[in-house]
N, C-alpha and C positions, 0 to 999 in steps of 0.2 A: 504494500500500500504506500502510495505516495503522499506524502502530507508538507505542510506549507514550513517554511520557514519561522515564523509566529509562534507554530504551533512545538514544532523540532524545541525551538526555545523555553517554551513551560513546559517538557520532557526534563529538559536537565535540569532548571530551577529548582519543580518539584523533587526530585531524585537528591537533589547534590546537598539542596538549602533547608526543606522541607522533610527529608527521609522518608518521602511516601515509600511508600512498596510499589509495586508496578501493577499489579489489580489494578491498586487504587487511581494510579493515574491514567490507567486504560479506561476505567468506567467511568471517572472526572472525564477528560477530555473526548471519550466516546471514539477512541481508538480500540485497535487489537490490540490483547498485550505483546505478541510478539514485534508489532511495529515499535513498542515503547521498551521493549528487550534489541531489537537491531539499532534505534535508535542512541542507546546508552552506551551499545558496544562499538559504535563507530566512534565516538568518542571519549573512548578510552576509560569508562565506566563497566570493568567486567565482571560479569555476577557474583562472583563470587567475593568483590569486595561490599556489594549492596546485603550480604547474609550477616546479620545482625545477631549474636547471643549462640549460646551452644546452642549445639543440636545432637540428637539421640545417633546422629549416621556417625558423627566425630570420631570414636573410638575406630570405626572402621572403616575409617578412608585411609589409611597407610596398609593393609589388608589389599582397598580395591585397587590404588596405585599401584603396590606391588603388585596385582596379577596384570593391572591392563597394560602395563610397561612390557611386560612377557607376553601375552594375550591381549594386542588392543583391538581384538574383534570380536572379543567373548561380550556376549549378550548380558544386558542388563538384567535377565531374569535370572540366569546363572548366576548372578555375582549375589542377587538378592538373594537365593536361596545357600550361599555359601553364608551370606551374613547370615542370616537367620540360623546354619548351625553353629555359628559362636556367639549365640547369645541376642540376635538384633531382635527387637519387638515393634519395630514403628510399619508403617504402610505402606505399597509395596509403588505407589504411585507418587509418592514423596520420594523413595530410595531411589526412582529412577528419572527423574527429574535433577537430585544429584549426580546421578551416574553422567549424564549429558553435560554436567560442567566441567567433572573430572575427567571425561573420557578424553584422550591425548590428538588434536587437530591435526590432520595434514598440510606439510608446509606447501602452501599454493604454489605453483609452477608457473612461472614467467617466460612470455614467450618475446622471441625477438619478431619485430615487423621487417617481412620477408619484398625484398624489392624482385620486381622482374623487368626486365628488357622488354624492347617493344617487337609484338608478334611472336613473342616466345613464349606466350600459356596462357591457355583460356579452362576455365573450371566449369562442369556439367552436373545437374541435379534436377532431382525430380519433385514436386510441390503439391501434396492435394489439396484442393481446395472445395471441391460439394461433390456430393451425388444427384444425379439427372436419372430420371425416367423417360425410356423412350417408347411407349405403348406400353408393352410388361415387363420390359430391359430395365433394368437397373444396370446403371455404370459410374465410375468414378472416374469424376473431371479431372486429370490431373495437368500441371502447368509442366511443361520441358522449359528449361532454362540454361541457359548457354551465357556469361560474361568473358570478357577479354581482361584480362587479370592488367593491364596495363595504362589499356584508356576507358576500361570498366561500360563499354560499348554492352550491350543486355539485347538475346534473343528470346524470344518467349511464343512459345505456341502450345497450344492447348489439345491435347487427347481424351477418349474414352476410358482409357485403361495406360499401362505402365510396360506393355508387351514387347517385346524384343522388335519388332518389326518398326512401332512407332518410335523407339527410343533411335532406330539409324535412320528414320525419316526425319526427326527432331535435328539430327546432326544434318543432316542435309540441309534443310530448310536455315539453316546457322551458317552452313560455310557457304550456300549461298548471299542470303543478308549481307555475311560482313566482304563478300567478294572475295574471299580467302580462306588459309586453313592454319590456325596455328603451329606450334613445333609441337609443343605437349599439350595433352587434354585429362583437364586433373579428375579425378572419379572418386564417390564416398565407393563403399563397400557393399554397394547393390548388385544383386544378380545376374544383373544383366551386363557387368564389367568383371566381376568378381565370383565366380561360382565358387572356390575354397580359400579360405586364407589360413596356413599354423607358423604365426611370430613373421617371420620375416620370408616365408614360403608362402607363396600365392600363384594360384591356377587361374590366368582371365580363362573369360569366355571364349569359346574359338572362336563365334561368328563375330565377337568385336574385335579380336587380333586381324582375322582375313580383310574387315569394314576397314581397321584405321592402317593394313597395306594397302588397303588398296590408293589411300587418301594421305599416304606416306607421312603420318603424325604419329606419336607416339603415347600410346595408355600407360595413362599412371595412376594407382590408385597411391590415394592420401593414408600416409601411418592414421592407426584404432587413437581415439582420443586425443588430437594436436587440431585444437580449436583455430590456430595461425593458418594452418596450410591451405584449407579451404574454405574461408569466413567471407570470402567476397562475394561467390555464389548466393552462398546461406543468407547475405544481406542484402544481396538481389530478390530473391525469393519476398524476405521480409518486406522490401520496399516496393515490389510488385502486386502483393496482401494492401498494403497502405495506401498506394497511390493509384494505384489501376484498377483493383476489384473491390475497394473499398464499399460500399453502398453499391453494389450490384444487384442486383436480385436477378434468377433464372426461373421463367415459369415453366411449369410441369402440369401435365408432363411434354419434354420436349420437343422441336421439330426437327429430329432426326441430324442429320448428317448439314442442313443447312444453317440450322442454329450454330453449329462447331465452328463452319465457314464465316460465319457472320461476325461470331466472338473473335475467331481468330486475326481475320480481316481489323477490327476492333487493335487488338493486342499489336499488332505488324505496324497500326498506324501513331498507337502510343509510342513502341519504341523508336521509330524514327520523328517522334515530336517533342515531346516532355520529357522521355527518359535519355533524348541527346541534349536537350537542353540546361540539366542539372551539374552544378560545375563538378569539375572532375577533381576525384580523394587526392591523385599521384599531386595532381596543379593545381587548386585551387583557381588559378588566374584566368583557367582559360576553363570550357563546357567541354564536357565528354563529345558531343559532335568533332570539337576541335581535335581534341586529341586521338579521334578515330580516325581523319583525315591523316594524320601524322602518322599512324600504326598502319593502316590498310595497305601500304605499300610494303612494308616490315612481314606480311603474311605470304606463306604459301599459295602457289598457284593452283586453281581446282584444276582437277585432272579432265579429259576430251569427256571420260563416259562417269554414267553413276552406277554406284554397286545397286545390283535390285536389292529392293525392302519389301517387293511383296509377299502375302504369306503364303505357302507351299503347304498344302495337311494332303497327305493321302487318306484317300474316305475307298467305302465299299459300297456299292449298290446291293441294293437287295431285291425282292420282287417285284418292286414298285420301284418306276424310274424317278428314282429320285435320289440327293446326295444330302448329306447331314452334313451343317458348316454354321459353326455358333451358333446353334440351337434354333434353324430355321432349314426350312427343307427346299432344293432348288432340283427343276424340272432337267430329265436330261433326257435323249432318243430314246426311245423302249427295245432299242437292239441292243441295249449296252448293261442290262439287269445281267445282276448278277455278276459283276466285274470289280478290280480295283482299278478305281482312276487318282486324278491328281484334281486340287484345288488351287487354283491361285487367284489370291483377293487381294484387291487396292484396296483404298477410302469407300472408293465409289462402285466398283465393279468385281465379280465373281466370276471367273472361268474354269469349264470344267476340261479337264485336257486328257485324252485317252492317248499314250503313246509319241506327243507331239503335236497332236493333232485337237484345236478346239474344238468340243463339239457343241459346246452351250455357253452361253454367254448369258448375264444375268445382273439388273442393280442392286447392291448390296443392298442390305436389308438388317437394321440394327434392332428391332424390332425382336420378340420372340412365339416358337411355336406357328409361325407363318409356313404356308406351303408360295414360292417365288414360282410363278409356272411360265411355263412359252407356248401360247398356243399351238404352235407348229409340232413342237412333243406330243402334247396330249391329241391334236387332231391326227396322228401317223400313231398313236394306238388305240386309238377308235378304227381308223381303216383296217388297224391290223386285227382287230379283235371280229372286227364283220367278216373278213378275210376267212377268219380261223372259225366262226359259226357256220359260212355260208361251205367251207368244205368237209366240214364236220357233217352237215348235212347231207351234202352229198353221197359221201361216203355211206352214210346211214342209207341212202337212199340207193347206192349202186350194187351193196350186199340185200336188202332187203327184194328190190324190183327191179333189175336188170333192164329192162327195157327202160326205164328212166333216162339211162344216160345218153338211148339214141334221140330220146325226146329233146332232152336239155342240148343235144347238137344242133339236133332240125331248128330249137328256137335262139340258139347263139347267132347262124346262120342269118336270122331275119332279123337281130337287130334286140331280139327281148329280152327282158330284165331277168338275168339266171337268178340274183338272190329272191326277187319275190315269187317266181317257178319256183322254187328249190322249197320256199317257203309253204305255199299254195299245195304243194305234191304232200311234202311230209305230213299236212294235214288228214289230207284226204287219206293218207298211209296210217295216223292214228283212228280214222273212224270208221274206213271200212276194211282195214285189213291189209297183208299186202298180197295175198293170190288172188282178190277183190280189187285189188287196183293191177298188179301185172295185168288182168286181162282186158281192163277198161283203156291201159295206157297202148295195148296190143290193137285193139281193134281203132282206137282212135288214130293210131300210126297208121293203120292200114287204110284208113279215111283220106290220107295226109294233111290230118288235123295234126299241128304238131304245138299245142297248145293247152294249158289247164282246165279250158271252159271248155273243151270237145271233151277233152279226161272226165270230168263233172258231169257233162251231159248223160256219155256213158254210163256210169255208175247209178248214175238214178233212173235211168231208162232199165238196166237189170233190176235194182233193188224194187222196181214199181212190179217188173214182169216177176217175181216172186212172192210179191204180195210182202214185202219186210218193212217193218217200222223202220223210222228216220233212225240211223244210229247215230247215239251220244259221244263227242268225248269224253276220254278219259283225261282229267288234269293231273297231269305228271309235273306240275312247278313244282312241287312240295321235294321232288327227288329227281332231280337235274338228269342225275345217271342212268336212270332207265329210259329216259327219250334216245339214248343211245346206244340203247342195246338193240341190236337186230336177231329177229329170230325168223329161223327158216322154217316157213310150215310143210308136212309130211305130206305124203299122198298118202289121201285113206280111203282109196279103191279095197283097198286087203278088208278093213274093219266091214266094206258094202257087201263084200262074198260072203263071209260070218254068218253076216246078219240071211242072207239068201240061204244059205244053207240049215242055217236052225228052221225057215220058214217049211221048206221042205221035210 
């Protein structure tokens, strides 16, 4: 808590002149006590001269010294229960309230301000700042952040997530900005730089060793706990919280991929406005603008090409054309089920790649549990599923009624629709039979009716000359499989002699 100067001053008065206790001048003045304990101790007031009159710990504070001198990280509960086998009696919330004044300080560590050269080190870090919903996505905004350790020049652009892919897009979009690439690029101990560290052995990442050959700079990460080495970043970050996103607000939930564009667009035009016009730490006299004009030629040259940063997932198809890719499903040809393909996603865009070769193309979609489709997919297995009915049919139809198949020629012949024939027969195959239709489709051939209404005619011209009721179908939806069962009926001449011969 920060408190006035007024006030700092009737802290020590009452303390120095008055011997309040510090309760009392916390609940007088309507501070914490802890502000009126930091304020005592910065000026050379330490608690341990404000302890007035024995105290019951007395006898066993050369006890707790001695162990914490040996042990200064043995716990205050341990030490309480050590006093209390030699005799302590007081409360265990008083003894350790002691134990915090005696227990032995670490002597602070001083660091030296570190100067660098110009275009020889720029520091990189990651900043989150909210979580965005985008339909049922949840994602975290984070800030990529890129300073020039020299003229303190600040890149800033804004992601979804913290993923490897965006973290060497982030670099891109930085040694673009500055028109160059510095010597060294300083890194905390994030994964995406860092995958192992033990003491002074450390494993980067492959894919940011291959990223910064290709961009001939060199990765370094910052020694565990050395607040010096990379605090210009970390106070870029801070000053980018204060002065850029201050009073923002994002509504939710968001507008995908355009909202990022727009913030970002936002952020591109601060850095090159207010964040060049703030005068520079190294010079005071002159603005960070200036002093980037001075470094940009001190920078490495970008190289002809850029290393790709798109993402590459191998996915598996399954029965359904379709590929799984961040939790949304994206349409592919229906001759490719059942395969391993390749994924590769921009910002904006999703391609599915079999071998080399793209086979679907598709807008990303940050959104979740979506089906992305291409009409052209689904309408080529539509075709292909009529395809796979209209010969399933036939087949049903060329073991069944043989004669069929000369019929379905004579009408290909003239021009007519084989699926709705194909359709129209099988019917007529469920209601009267098929030795009931071979001979309607036989005689109507011999007509050179080569048509379903001559077929039809037939049939009910017999069924009238036998005197037989209208036959029913049978609805076989209920079991898909037995519409495709063909069965071949017997000649039952032999059962007609049987019966002749019992009659005799």
């Amino acid at each position: 808590m920060t408190i006035s100067k007024e006030k700092e001053a009737d802290i020590l008065r009452f303390a120095h002149a008055e011997k309040w206790r510090v309760g009392t001048i916390a609940k007088q003045l309507g501070v914490h006590h802890t502000t009126v304990t930091r304020v005592l101790e910065h000026n050379g007031i330490p608690r341990a001269e404000r302890i007035t009159g024995p105290s019951i710990i007395d006898p066993h504070v050369p006890l707790v010294l001695e162990t914490l001198e040996q042990f200064p990280k043995l716990t205050a509960s341990r030490l309480y229960t050590m006093a209390c086998e030699r005799g302590f009696e007081g409360c265990e919330s008083h003894f350790r309230s002691r134990i915090a004044e005696l227990r032995p300080r670490p002597t602070p560590e001083a660091y030296l301000r570190l100067k660098t050269q110009q275009g020889e080190q720029g520091q990189v870090d990651w900043g989150f700042f909210n979580k965005v919903m985008i339909g049922r996505a949840e994602y975290r905004l984070t800030a990529f952040v890129v300073v020039l350790s020299w003229s303190r020049r600040i890149y800033l652009e804004f992601f979804l997530n913290g993923q490897m892919s965006n973290f060497l897009r982030g670099h891109q979009g930085a040694f673009s900005a500055f028109g160059g690439i510095p010597r060294v690029l300083l890194y905390d101990n994030l994964k995406s730089a860092v995958q192992d560290r033990r003491g002074d052995a450390i494993r980067f990442n492959p894919i940011l060793l291959e990223f910064a050959a290709h961009y001939r700079y060199e990765p370094r990460p910052v020694a565990v706990y050395r607040g010096n080495e990379k605090g210009r970043v970390e106070r870029a970050i801070r000053y980018v919280r204060d002065n850029f996103w201050a009073g923002r607000t994002l509504s939710s939930p968001w507008k995908g991929i355009e909202a990022l564009q727009a913030l970002n667009e936002e952020a591109r035009v601060w850095c090159e406005t207010r964040a060049m016009n703030r005068p520079c730490p190294e010079d005071r006299s002159m603005s960070v603008g200036e002093a980037f004009e001075q470094e940009q030629s001190k920078l490495m040259v970008l190289p002809d090409t850029d290393y790709p940063t798109n993402e590459q997932v191998e996915v598996k198809v399954g029965k359904t054309p379709y590929v799984r890719f961040e939790r949304n499903d994206y349409s592919v040809p229906h001759t490719h089920t059942r395969k391993s393909l390749l994924v590769i996603a921009s910002p904006t865009k999703v391609r599915v790649m079999d071998r080399g070769e793209c086979i679907a193309t598709h807008p990303r979609c940050y959104d979740k549990g979506k089906q992305i489709e291409d009409p052209t997919h689904i309408e080529g297995l539509k075709k292909h599923k009529r395809a796979a009915r209209e010969h399933s049919g036939k087949d049903r139809l060329s073991h069944a009624v043989p004669s069929s198949i000369t019929l379905l020629e004579k009408a290909a012949e003239r021009g007519g629709n084989i699926g709705s024939i194909v359709s129209t027969l099988l019917r007529m195959l469920d209601q009267y039979g098929a030795t009931e239709l071979e001979s309607a489709i036989s005689e109507s051939l011999a007509g050179a009716v080569a048509h379903p209404n001559g077929v039809q005619t037939v049939l009910e011209r017999r069924r009238e000359q036998r005197e037989l009721p209208v036959p029913i179908p049978i609805d076989l939806n209920q079991h898909p499989k037995a519409r495709e069962v063909s069965v071949k009926p017997h000649n039952l001449s032999s059962y007609d002699q049987l019966c002749e011969q019992e009659e005799e």
